[in-house]
C-alpha positions as a Markdown table, in Angstrom:
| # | Residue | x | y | z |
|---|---|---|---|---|
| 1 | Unk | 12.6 | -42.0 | 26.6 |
| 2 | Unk | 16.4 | -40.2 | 26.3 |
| 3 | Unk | 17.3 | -38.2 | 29.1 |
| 4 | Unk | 17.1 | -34.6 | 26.8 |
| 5 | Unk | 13.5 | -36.1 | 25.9 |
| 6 | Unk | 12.5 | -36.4 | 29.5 |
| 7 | Unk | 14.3 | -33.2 | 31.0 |
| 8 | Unk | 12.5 | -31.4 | 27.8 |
| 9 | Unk | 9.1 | -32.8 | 29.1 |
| 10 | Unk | 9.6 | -32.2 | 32.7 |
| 11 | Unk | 10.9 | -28.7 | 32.2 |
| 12 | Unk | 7.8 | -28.5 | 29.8 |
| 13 | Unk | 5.4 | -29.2 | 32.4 |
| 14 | Unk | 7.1 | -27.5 | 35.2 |
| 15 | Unk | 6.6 | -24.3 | 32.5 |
| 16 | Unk | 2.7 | -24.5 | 32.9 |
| 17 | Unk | 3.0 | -25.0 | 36.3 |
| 18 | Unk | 5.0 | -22.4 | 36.9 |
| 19 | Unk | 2.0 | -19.9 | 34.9 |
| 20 | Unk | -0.4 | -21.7 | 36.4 |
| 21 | Unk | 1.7 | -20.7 | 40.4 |
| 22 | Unk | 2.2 | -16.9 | 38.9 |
| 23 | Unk | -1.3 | -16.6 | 38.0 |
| 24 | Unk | -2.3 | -18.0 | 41.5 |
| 25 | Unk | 0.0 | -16.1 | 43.6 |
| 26 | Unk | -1.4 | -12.7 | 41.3 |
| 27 | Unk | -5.1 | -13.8 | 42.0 |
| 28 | Unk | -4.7 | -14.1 | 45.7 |
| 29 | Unk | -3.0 | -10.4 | 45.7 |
| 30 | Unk | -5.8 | -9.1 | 43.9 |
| 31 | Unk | -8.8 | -11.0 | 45.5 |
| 32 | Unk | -7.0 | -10.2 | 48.8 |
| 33 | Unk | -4.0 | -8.1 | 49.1 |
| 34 | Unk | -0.2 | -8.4 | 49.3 |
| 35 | Unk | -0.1 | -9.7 | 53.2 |
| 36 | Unk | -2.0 | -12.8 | 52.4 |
| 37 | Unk | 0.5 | -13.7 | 49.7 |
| 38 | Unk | 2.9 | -13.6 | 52.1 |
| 39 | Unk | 0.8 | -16.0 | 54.4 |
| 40 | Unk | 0.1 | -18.1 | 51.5 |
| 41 | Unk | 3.7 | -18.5 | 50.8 |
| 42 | Unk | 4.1 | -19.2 | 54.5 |
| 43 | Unk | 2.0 | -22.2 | 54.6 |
| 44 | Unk | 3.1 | -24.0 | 51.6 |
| 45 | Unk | 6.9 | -23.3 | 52.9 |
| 46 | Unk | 5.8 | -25.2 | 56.3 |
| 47 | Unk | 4.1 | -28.1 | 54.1 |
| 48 | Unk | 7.2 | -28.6 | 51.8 |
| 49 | Unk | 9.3 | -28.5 | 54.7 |
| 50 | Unk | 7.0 | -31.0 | 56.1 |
| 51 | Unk | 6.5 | -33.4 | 53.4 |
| 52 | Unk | 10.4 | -33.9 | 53.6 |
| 53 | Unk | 10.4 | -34.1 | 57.2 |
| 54 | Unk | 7.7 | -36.8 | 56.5 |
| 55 | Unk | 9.3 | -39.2 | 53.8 |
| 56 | Unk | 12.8 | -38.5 | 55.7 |
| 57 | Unk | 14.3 | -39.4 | 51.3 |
| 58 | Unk | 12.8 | -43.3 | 51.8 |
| 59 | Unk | 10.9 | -42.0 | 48.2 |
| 60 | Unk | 14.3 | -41.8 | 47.1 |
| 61 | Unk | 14.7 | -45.2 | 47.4 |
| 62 | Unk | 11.5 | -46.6 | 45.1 |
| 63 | Unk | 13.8 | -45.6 | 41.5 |
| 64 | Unk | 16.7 | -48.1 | 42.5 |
| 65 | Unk | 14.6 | -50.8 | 44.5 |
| 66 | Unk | 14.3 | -54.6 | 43.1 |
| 67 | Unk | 10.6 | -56.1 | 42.1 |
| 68 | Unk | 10.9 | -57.8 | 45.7 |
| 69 | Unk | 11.6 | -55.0 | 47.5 |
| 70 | Unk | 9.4 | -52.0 | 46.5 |
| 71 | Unk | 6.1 | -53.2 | 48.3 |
| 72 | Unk | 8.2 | -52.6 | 51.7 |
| 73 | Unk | 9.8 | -49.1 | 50.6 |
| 74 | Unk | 6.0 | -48.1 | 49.5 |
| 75 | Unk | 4.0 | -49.5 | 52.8 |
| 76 | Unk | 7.1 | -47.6 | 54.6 |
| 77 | Unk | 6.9 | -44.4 | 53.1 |
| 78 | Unk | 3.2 | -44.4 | 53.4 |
| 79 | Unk | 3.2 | -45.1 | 57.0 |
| 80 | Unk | 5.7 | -42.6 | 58.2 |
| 81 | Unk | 4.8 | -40.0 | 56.4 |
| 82 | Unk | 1.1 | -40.2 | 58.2 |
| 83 | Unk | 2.9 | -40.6 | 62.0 |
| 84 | Unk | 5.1 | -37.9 | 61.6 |
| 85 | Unk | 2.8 | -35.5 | 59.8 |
| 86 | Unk | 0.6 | -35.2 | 63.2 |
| 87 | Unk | 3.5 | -33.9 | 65.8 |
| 88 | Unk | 5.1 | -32.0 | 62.8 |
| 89 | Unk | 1.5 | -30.0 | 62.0 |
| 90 | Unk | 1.0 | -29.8 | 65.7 |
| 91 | Unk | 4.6 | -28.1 | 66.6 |
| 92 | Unk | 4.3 | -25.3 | 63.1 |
| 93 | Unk | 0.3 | -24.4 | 65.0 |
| 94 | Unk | 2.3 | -23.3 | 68.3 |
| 95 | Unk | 4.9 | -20.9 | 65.9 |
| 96 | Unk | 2.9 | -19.9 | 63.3 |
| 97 | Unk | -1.0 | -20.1 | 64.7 |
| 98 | Unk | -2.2 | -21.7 | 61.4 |
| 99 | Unk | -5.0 | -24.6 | 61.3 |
| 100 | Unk | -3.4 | -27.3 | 62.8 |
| 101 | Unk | -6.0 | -29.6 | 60.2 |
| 102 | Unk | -5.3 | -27.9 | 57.1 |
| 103 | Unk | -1.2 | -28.3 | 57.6 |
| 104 | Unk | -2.3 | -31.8 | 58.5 |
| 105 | Unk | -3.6 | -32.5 | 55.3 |
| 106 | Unk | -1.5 | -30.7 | 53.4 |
| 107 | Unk | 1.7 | -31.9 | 54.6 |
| 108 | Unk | 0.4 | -35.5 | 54.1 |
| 109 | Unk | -0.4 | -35.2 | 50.7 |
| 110 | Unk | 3.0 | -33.2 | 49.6 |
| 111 | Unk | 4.2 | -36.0 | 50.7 |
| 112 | Unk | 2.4 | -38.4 | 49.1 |
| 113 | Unk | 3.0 | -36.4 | 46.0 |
| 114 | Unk | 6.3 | -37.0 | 46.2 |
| 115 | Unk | 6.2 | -41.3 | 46.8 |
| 116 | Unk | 4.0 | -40.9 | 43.9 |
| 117 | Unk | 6.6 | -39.1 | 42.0 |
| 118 | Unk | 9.1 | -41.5 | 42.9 |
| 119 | Unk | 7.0 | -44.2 | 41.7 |
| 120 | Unk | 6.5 | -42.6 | 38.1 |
| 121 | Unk | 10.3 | -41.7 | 37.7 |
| 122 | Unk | 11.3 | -45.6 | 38.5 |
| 123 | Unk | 9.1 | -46.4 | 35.5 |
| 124 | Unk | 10.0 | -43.4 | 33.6 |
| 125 | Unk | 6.5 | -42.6 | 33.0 |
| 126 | Unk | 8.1 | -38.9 | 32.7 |
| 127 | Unk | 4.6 | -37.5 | 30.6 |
| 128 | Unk | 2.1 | -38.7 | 33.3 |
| 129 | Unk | 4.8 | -37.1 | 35.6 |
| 130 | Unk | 4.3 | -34.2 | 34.1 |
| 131 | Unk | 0.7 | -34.5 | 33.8 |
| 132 | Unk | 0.3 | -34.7 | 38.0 |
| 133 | Unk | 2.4 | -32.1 | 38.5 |
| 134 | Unk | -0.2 | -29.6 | 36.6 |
| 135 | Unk | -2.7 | -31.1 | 38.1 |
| 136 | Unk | -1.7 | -30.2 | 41.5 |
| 137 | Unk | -1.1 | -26.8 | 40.4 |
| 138 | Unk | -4.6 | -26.6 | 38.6 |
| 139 | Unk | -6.4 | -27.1 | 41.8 |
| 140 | Unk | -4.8 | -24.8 | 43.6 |
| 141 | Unk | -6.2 | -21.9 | 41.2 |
| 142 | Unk | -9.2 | -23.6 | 40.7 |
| 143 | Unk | -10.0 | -23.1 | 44.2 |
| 144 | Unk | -8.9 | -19.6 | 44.5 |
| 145 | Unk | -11.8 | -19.2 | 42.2 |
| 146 | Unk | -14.0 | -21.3 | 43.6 |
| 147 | Unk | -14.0 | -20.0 | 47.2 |
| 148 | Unk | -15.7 | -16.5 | 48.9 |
| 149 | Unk | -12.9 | -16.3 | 51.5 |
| 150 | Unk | -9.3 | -17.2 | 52.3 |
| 151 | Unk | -10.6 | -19.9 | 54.8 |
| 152 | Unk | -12.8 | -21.7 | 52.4 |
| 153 | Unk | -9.5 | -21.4 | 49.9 |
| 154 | Unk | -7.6 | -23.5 | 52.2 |
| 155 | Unk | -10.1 | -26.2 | 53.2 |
| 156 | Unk | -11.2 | -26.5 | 49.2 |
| 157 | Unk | -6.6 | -27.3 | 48.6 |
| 158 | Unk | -6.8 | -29.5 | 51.2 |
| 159 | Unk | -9.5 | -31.9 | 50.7 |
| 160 | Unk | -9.2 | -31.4 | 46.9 |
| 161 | Unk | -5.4 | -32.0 | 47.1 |
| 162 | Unk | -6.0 | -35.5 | 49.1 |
| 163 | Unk | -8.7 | -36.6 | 46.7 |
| 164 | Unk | -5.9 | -36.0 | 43.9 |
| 165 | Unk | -3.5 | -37.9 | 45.2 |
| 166 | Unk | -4.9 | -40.4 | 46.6 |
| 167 | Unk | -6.2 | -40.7 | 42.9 |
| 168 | Unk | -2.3 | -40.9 | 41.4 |
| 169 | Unk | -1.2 | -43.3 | 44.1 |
| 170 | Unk | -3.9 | -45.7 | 43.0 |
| 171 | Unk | -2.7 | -45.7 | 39.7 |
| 172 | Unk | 0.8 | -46.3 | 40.3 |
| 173 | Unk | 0.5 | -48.7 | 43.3 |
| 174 | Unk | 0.2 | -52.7 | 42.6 |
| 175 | Unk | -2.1 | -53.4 | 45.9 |
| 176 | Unk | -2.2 | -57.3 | 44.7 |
| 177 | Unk | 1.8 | -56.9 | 45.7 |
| 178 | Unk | 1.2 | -55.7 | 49.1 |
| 179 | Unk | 0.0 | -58.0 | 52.1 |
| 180 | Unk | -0.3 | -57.7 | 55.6 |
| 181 | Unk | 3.0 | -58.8 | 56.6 |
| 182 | Unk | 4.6 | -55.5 | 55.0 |
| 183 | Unk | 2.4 | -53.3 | 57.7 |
| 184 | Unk | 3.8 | -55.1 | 60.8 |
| 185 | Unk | 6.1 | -53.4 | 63.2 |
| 186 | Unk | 9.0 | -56.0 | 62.3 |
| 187 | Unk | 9.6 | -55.6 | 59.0 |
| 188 | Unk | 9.2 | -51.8 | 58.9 |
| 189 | Unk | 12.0 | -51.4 | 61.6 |
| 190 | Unk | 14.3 | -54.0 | 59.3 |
| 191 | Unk | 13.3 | -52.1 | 56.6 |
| 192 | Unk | 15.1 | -48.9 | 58.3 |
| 193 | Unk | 17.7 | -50.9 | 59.6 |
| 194 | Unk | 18.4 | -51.9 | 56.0 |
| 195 | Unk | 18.9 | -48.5 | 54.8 |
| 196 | Unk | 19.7 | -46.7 | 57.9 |
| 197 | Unk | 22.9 | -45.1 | 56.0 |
| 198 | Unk | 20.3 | -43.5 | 53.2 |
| 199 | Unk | 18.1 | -42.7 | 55.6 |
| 200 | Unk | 20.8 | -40.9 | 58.0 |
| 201 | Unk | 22.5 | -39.8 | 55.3 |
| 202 | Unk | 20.9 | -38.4 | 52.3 |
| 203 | Unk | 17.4 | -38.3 | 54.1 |
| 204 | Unk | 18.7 | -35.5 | 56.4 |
| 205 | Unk | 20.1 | -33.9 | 53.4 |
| 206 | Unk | 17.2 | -33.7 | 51.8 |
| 207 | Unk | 15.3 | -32.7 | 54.9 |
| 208 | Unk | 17.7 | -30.0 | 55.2 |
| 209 | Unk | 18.0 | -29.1 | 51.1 |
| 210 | Unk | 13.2 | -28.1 | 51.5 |
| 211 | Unk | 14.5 | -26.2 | 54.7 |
| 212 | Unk | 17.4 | -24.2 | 52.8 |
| 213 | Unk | 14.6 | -23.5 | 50.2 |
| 214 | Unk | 11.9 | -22.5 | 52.1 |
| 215 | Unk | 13.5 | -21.3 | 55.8 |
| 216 | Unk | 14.0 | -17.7 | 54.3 |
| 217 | Unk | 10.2 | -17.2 | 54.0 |
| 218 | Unk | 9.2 | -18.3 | 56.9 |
| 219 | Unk | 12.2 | -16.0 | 58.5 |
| 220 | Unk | 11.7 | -13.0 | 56.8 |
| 221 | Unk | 7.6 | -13.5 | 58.1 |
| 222 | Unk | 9.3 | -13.6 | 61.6 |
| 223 | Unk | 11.6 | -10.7 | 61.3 |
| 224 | Unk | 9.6 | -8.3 | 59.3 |
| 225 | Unk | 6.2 | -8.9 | 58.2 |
| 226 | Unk | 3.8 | -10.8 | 55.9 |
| 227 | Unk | 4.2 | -8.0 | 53.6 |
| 228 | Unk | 7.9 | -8.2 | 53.2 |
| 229 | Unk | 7.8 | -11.5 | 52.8 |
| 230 | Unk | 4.8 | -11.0 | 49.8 |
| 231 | Unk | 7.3 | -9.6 | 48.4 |
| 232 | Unk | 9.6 | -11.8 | 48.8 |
| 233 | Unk | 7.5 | -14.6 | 47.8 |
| 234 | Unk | 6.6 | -12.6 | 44.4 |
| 235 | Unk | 10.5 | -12.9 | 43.5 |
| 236 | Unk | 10.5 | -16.7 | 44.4 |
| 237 | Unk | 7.0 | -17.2 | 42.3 |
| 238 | Unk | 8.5 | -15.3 | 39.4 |
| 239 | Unk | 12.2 | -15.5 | 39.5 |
| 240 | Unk | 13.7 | -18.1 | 41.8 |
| 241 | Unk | 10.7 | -20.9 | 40.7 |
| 242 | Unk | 10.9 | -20.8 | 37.2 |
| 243 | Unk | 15.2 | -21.3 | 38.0 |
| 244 | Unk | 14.2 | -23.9 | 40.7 |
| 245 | Unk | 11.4 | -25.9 | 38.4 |
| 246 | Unk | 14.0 | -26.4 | 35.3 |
| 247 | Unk | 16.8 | -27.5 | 37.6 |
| 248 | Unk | 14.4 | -29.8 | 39.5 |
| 249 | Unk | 13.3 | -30.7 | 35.7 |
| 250 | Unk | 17.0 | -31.4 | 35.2 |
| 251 | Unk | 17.4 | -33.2 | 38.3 |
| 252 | Unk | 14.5 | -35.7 | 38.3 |
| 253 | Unk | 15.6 | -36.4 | 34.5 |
| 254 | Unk | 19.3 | -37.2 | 35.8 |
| 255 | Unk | 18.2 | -38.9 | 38.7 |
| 256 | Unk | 16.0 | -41.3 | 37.5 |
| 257 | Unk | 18.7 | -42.1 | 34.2 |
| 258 | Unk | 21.8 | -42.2 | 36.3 |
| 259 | Unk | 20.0 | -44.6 | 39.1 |
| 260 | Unk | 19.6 | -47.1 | 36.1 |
| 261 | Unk | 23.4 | -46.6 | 35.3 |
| 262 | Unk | 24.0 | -47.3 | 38.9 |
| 263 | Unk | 22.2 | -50.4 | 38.9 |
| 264 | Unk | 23.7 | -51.5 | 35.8 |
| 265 | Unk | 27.4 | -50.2 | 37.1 |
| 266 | Unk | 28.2 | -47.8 | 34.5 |
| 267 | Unk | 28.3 | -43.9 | 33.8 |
| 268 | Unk | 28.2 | -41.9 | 30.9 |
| 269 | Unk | 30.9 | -38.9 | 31.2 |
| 270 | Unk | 29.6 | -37.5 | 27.8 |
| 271 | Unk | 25.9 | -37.4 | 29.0 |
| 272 | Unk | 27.2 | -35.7 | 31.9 |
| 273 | Unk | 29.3 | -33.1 | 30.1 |
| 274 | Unk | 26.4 | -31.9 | 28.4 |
| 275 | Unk | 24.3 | -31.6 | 31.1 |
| 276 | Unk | 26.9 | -29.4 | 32.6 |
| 277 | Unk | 27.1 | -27.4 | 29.5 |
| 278 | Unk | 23.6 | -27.1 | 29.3 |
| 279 | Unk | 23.1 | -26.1 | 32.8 |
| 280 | Unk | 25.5 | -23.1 | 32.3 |
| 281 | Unk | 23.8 | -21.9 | 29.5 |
| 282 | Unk | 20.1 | -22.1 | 31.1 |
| 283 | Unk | 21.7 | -20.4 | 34.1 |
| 284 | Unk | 22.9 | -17.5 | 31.8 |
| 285 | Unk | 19.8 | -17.5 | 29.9 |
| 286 | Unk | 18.1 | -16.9 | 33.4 |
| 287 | Unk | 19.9 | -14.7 | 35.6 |
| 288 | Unk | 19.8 | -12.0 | 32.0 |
| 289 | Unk | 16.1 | -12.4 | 31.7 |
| 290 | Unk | 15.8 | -11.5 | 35.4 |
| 291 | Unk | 17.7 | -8.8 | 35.2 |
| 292 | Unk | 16.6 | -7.2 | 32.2 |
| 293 | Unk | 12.7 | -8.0 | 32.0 |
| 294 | Unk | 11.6 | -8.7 | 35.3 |
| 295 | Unk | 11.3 | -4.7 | 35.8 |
| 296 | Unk | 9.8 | -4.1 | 32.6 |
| 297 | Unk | 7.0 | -6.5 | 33.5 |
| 298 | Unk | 6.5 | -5.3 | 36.8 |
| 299 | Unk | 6.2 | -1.7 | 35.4 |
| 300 | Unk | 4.0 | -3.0 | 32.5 |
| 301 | Unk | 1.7 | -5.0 | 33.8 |
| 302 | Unk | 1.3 | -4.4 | 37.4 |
| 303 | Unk | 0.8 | -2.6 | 40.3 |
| 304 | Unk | 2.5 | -0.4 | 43.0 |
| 305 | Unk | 3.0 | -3.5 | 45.5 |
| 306 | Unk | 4.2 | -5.8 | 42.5 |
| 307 | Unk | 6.4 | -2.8 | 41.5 |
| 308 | Unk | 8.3 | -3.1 | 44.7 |
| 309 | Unk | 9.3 | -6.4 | 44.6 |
| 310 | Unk | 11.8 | -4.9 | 41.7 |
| 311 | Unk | 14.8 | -4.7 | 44.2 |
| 312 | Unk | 14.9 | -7.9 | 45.7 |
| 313 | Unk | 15.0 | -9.3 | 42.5 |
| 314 | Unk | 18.1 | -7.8 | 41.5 |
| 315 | Unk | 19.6 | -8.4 | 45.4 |
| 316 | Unk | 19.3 | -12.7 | 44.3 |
| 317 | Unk | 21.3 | -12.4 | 41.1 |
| 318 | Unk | 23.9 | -13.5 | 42.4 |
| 319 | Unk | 21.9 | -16.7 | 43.0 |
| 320 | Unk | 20.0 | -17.4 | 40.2 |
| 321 | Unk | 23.0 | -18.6 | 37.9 |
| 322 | Unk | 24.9 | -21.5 | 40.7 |
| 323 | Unk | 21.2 | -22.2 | 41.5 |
| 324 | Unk | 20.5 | -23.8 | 37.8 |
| 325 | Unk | 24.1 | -24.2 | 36.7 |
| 326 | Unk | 25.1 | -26.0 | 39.6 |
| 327 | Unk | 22.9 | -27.4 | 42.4 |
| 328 | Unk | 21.4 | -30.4 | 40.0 |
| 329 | Unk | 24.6 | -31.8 | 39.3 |
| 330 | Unk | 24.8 | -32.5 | 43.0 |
| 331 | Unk | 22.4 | -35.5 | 41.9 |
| 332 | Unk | 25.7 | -36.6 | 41.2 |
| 333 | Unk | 26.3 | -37.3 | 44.9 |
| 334 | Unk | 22.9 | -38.5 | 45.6 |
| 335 | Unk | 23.3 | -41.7 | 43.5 |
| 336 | Unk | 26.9 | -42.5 | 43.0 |
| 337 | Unk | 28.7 | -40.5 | 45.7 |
| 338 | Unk | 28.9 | -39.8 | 49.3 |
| 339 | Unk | 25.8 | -39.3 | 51.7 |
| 340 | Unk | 27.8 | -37.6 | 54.1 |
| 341 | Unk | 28.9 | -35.3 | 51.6 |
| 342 | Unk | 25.4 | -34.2 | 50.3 |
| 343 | Unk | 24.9 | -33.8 | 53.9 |
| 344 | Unk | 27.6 | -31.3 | 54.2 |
| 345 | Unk | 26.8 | -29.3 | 51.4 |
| 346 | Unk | 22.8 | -29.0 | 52.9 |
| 347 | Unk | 24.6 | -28.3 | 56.4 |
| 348 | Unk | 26.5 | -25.5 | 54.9 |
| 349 | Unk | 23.6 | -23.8 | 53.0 |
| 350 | Unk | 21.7 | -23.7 | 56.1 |
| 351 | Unk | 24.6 | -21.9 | 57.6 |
| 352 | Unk | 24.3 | -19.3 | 54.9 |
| 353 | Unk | 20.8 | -18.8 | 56.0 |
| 354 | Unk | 21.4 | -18.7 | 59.4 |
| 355 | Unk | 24.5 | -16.2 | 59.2 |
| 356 | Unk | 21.6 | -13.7 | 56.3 |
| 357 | Unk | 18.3 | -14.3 | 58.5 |
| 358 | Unk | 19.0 | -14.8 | 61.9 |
| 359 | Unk | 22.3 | -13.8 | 62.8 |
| 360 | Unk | 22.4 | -10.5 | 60.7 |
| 361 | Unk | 19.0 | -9.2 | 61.6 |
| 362 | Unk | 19.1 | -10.0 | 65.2 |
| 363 | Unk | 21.8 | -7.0 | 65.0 |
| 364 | Unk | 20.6 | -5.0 | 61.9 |
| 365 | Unk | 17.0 | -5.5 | 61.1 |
| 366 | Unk | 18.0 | -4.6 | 56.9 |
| 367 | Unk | 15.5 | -6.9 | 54.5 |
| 368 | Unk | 18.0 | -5.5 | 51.8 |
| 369 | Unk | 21.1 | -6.0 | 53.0 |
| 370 | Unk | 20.0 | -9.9 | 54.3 |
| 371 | Unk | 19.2 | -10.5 | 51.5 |
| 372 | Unk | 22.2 | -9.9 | 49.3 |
| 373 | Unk | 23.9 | -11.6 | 51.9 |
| 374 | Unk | 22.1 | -14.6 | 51.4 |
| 375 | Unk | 22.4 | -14.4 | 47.7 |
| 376 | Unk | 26.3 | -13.5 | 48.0 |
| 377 | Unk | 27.2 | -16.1 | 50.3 |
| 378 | Unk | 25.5 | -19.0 | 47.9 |
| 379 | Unk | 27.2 | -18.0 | 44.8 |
| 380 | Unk | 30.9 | -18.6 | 46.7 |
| 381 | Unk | 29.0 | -21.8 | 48.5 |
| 382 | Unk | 28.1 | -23.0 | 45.1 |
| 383 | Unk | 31.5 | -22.0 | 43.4 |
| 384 | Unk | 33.3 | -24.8 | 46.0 |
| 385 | Unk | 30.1 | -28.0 | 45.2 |
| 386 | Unk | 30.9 | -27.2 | 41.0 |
| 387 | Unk | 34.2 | -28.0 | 41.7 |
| 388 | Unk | 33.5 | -31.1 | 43.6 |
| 389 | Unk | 30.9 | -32.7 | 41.7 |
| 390 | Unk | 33.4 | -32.4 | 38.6 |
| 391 | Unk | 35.9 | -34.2 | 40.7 |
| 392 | Unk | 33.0 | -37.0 | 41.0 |
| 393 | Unk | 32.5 | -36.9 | 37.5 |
| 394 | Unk | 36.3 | -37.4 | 36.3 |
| 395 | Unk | 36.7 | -40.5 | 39.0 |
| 396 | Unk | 33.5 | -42.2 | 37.8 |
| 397 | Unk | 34.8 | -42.1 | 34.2 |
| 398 | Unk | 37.9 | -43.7 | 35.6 |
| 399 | Unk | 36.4 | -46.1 | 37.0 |
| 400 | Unk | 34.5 | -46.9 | 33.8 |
| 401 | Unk | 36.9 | -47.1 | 31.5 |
């Protein structure tokens, strides 16, 4: 399949997910009320944080392993993600007074998901991709409708979530490949010895790049109040996720072509130009239909609670267009580049977050003015990584030629 083909049916599929999320988030605000969207969005903000925490980027590794190697990176992925997922649910129950089960569960199987992911994109199987990806989405509406209260909504996700994966990992794991031997304590620990620099490296990036996504949720729950951050997560459902599914779209479609160019030693400067390009234009494309329609839809077709979530849309315009134009190219780094350097660039982000939700706050509790903050101090963050990832670009042709 050609990367545009694959990007097209990611981004496709992350469309109907994307409904699919909106209509979910809308039904819990009706069914409920604002303040439980805000919890909603609270727990699946700990569980994304925690599925990272959980794989620590070894899913990373499945697209550019050998034959010889992937029963290892599998068994190892697998295995960690279950150990760490127990202190990691146990620690977010003292902070957030959640069931310590149900993040159990769900953490695991986010990070499952994402193995399974991993596993598809290093056979560039990009349509049943995009065929788990609604699927997870399906059941998470299905059992908003399905359940009398908010409790029974999260034990239906969680044990209908682990059925579902557990279902996709079958599929795309060869068992007959995996023997005892790949389960003892001694090959796992060579295994991390092996790619202790990916692991260091880009696995605390990514660690750090769910955190940078998700920490301003739970913040703004701490600061202010599940309300506020209902709000907050209606903007992320409606305007940051539709920005943050096409650039993931983008990003999985790059990731999994340009890891076969890195196994094969070569890069295509042409391919990557017009990724750029289109990038730019999608990010253009976005940060206008924000602007101008969000409001009108809001006014349209909802209510008073919905209606205030108008502001703090336009507040993350400044954003919305580095979000798409810019942060997939950092893929960039991820296969051919630095780890330390994709490190840096998750490091600084998190400063950015610290400096809007923690730091301002402390001494001017503003949710409009943190905010923009956020938003403004991104865009200049993001202005320095386009620059970068060009230079990348350029010296990879170089090198190719």
């Amino acid at each position: 399949m050609s990367l545009l083909k694959s990007i097209t049916t990611i981004a496709g599929a992350s469309v109907i997910s994307q409904i699919i999320g909106a209509i979910s988030i809308w039904l819990i605000s009706h069914k409920y009320n604002m303040s439980q969207v805000g919890i909603y969005a609270l727990v699946y903000s700990i569980v994304l944080i925690g599925a990272q925490i959980c794989t620590f980027a070894s899913q990373l590794l499945l697209p550019k392993q050998n034959d010889h190697t992937l029963s290892q990176n599998i068994v190892f992925s697998l295995l960690q993600s279950m150990l760490i997922a127990l202190p990691y649910s146990y620690i977010m129950t003292l902070f957030f007074e959640q069931n310590g089960y149900i993040l159990y569960v769900l953490t695991l199987c986010h990070a499952w998901i994402l193995v399974s992911e991993n596993l598809l994109l290093r056979v560039e199987n990009i349509r049943l991709l995009a065929f788990q990806r609604i699927s997870v989405s399906l059941l998470v509406i299905g059992a908003i409708f399905l359940t009398p209260n908010i409790e029974s909504f999260y034990f239906c996700w969680a044990a209908g979530l682990l059925f579902l994966i557990c279902a996709w990992l079958t599929y795309s794991v060869s068992f007959a490949q995996i023997s005892i031997s790949h389960f003892s304590l001694s090959n796992n620990l060579a295994f991390i010895k092996e790619n202790r620099s990916h692991l260091s490296g880009i696995g605390s990036a990514e660690v750090l790049a769910m955190a940078n996504n998700n920490l301003p949720t739970l913040l703004i729950n701490f600061w202010f109040s599940p309300l506020t951050a209902g709000y907050f997560a209606v903007v992320n459902r409606f305007c940051l996720a539709p920005v943050t599914i096409v650039g993931n779209a983008v990003r999985n479609s790059i990731f999994s072509k340009w890891s076969i160019d890195f196994r094969n030693n070569t890069f295509n400067f042409q391919e990557f130009k017009k990724v750029r390009l289109m990038l730019l234009v999608l990010g253009l494309i976005a940060t206008a239909g924000v602007l101008i329609f969000y409001p009108l839809i809001m006014q349209l077709g909802f209510n008073d609670e919905w209606l205030s979530s108008v502001p703090t849309s336009r507040y993350m315009l400044p954003y919305l267009l580095p979000a798409l134009a810019v942060c997939p190219l950092t893929v960039i780094e991820l296969v051919f580049g630095s780890p330390k350097y994709f490190l840096r660039i998750q490091i600084e982000q998190l400063l950015v977050i610290v400096l809007a939700f923690v730091v301002f706050p402390y001494f001017h509790k503003d949710y409009a003015y943190s905010v923009l903050l956020f938003a403004v101090l991104s865009f200049i963050r993001y202005a320095f990584i386009y620059l970068k990832v060009n230079k990348r670009a350029h010296l990879l042709a170089k090198e190719d030629a």
